[in-house]
N, C-alpha and C positions, 0 to 999 in steps of 0.2 A: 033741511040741511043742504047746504052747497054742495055742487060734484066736488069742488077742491075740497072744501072742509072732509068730506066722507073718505075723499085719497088718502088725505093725510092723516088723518085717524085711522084708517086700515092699516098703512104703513108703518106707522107708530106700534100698533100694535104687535102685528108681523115681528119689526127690529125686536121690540122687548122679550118676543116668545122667545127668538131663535138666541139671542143672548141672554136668556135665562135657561137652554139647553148646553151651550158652550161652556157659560160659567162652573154648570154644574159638573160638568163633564172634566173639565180641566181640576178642577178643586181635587176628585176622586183622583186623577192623573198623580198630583203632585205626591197624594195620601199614600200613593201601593205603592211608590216604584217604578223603578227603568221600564221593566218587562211588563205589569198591567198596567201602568201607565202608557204606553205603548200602542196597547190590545185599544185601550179607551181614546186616545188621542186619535187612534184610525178608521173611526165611527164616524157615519157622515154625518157629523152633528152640526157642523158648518153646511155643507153642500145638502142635505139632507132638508132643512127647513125651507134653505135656496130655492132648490126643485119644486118642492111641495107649493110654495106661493107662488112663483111659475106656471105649475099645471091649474092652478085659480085663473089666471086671467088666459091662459094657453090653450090649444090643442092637443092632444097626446102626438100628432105632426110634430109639432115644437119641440116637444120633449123628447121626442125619440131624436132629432138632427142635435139638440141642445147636448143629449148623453154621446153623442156620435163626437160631437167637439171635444167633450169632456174628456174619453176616454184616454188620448194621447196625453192631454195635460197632465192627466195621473203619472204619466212616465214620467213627466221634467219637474212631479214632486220629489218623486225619489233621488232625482238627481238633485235638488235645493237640499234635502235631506244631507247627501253626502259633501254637498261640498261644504253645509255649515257643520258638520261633524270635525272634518279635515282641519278647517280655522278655527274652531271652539279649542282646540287642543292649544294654542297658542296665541290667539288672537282675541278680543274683547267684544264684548258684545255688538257695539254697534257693524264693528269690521266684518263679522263673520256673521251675521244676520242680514247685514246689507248687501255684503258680496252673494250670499246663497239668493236672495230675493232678485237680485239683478241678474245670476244665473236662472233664474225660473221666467223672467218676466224676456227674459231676451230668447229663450226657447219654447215661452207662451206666444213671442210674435212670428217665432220661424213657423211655429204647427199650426197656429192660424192661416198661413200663406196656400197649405199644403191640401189640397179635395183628400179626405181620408175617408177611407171606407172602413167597416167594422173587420174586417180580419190585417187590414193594414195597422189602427187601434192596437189590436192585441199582439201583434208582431212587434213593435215599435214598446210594448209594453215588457213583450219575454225578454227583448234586446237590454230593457235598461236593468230591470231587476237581476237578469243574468251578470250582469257589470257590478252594479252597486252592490249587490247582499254580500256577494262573497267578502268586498272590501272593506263593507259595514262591521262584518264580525268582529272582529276585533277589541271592537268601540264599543261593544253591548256592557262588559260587564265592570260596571264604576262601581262603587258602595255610595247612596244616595243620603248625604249630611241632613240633616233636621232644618226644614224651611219654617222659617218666621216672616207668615203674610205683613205683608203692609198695607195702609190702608188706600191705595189708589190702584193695586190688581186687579180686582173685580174691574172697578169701573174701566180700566185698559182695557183690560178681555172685553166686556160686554160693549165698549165704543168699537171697536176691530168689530167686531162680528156685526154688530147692528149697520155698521157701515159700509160693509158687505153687502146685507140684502137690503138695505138701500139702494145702492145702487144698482145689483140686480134685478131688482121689480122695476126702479122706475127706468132702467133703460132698455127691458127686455124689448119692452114694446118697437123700439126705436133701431134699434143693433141689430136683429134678428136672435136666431137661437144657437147659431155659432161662437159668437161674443158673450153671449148670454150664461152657455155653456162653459166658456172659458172663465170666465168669472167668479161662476158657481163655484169651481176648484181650485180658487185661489186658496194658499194653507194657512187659513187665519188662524185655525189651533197650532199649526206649528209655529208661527211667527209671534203669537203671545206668549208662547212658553220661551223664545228663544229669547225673548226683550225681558221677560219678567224672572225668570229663575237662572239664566245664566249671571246678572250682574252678583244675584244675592250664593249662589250655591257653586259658582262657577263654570266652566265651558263643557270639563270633562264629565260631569254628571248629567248636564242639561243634554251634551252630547248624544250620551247614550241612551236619555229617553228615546231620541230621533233615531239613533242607530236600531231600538229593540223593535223600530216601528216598521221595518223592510216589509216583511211578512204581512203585516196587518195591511198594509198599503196593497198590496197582489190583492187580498181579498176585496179590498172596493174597486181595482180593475175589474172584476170577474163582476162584481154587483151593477158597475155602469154599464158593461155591455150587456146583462141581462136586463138592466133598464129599458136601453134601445130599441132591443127585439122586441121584451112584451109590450111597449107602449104601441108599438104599432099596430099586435094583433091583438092586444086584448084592452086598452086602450090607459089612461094616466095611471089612476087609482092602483088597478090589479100590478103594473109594471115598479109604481113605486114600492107597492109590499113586498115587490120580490125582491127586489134591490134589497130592500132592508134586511129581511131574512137571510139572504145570500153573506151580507155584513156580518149581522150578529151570529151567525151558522158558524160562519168562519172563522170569526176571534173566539169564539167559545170553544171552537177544536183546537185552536192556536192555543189557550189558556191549560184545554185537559191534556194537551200534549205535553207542556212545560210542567206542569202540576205532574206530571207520571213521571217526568224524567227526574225531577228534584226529591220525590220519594224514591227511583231508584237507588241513586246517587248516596240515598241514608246508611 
């Protein structure tokens, strides 16, 4: 078999896994609700597969500078988060999915500019969640209308997302791990929820998927800077399990939290 033919069949494969983790992941989204929908959308099930085929062809060097980029772009999620929240309330899908996406992609080129260090990272992280959550509240709680899939969903999601690591494998090499980094956390599960459920269910429902998702989103800052430290000292593998556990540790208390308040509340 040819080097190319082996590329491209690796990468084939690669796209189809991390879009059949997406897919899945977004379906259960639609099924619970604002708030575990939320929990579930803020699982690195995009960035997550990213990484993992990354640290295949990479160093745990790469992956630690790649999470070192990542981590600010976490912040200018929350910020696309809010401001498609703000226009969903009023404006149509493409309006208020394209204006949020043009604020994320014009503050993914400012934080590209900027040498960031891991406590700069998380400072620039407290900065934005301390902004956006309180203004997000609001916007959490819609009552979510009965969705009737159609049949070209799936394939939307799972095109977004395979095109995603696409591009992140085949340019990692090429970019370095800063672009590579910035890449990874582009918000592919938020941008196929915003094109696919806001036409059908409208703005303020789809809204507040995004709005319940503040919180969950803190918990993957906290998991990419634990990325960066352990890959360094412990090296890909050990850094990515923690990452993940850090994830799911954290939406599972986010969940038993919400779950105790809605029993007191009876």
């Amino acid at each position: 078999m040819s080097p190319d033919l082996s590329f491209l069949l690796i990468l084939a494969l690669r796209m189809a896994v991390t879009a059949g983790f997406v897919v899945s992941a977004s379906v259960i989204a639609e099924r619970s609700g604002p708030a575990i929908g939320a929990l579930v959308a803020t699982l690195p099930i995009s960035a997550g597969p990213a990484y993992i085929f990354l640290a295949l062809d990479h160093d745990a060097a790469f992956i630690a500078q790649g999470a070192l980029a990542s981590l600010p772009i976490n912040a200018a999620t929350i910020v696309l988060a809010l401001v498609y929240v703000v226009l969903a309330q009023r404006r149509g899908a493409l309006v208020s999915c394209g204006g949020a996406v043009a604020v994320w992609i014009t503050l993914a080129l400012i934080i590209r500019s900027v040498p960031w260090t891991l406590l700069g990272g998380l400072i620039a992280n407290a900065a934005a969640y301390a902004i956006c959550i309180p203004l997000l509240r609001r916007f959490r709680h819609v009552k979510m209308p009965l969705i009737t899939r159609r049949w070209y969903d799936l394939p939307l999601r799972a095109g977004l997302v395979a095109t995603l690591v696409a591009t992140v494998v085949t340019l990692s090499g090429r970019v370095g791990p800063t672009i590579s980094g910035v890449l990874a956390l582009f918000p592919v599960v938020f941008t196929s929820m915003m094109l696919i459920l806001h036409p059908r269910i409208g703005g303020k429902p789809t809204a507040a998927v995004l709005a319940n998702s503040a919180w969950g989103l803190v918990g993957l800052g906290i998991a990419i800077a634990v990325l960066h430290v352990a890959a360094l000292r412990f090296g890909s593998a050990i850094g990515l399990s923690l990452a993940l556990s850090v994830c799911l540790g954290w939406n599972l208390a986010l969940w038993w939290s919400g779950r105790r308040k809605r029993v007191a509340m009876r």
